[in-house]
N, C-alpha and C positions, 0 to 999 in steps of 0.2 A: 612053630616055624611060621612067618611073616610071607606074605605073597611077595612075587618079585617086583620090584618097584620098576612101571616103563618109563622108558628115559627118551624123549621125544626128539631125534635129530631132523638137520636137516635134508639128509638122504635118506630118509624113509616117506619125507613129503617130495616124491617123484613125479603125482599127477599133478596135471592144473584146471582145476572147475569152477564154473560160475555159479554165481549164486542171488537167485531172484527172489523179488518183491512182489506179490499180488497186490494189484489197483483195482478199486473199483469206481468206475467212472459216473454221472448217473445224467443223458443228454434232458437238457433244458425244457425242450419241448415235448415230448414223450414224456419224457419221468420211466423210460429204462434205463436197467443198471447194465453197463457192460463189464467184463473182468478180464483184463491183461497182464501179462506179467512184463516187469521192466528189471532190467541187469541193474545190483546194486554192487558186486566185485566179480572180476573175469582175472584169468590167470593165477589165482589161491592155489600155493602149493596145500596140497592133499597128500593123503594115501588111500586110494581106493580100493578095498577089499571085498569081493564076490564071495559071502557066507562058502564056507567048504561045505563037502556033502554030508557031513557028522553036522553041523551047525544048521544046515539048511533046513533035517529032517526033524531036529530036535524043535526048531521054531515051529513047523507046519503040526507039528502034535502038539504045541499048543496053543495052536490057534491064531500064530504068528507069521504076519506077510513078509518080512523082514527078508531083505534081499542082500543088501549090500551094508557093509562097515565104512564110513569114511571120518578118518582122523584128519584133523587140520589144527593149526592151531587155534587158542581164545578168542573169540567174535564176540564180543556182548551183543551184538545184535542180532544173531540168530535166534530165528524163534519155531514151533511146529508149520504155523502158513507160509514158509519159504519152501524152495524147493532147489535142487542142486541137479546143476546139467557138466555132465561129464562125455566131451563127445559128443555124439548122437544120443545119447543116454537124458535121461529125465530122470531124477529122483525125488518122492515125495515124502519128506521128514517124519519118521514118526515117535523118535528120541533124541535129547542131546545130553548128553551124559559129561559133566565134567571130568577132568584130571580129576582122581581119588587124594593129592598130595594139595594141592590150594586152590584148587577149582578154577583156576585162572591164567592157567599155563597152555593146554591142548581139550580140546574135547573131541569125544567120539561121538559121530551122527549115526542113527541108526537106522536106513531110509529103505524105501519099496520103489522097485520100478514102475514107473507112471505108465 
């Protein structure tokens, strides 16, 4: 028997997060690097999901920060140095895991609170 295949609507992307770009800057004179983050999309419908307590404890035994699930749809341009702010919330990527059906429909991020 085949896993259930997820079918990605639009009401299941409820939240809206933004999603930044680390810069690093380097002044002229000095020759320090600074590092800022700048908004590259705001208002991305999401679903943002808080690992349950079955999932939470199963990452922490192995050795997994893994805080949160957030589905959106396909971005080719996400990568691990972005980072996703939901709210007040900061999340630091530490997976993107495509749609299992064409890799190019939804993916799942798999991020830690910053």
């Amino acid at each position: 028997m085949s896993a259930p295949v997820k079918v990605l609507t639009a009401g299941m992307l409820r939240h809206r997060i933004s999603i930044d770009r680390q810069v690093n800057s380097q002044d002229v004179t000095s020759g320090a690097v600074s590092t800022a983050w700048t908004e590259i999309a705001s208002g991305v419908p999401a679903a943002v999901e808080p690992l349950s307590g079955r999932d939470f404890i199963a990452a922490a035994q192995s050795g997994s920060s893994i805080t949160a699930r957030i589905t959106l749809r396909f971005r080719s341009e996400m990568n691990h140095a972005m980072r996703i702010r939901h709210g007040e919330t900061i999340y630091r990527i530490k997976a993107i895991l495509p749609d299992h059906k064409s890799g190019h429909e939804w993916q799942t991020v798999l991020v830690e609170s910053a």
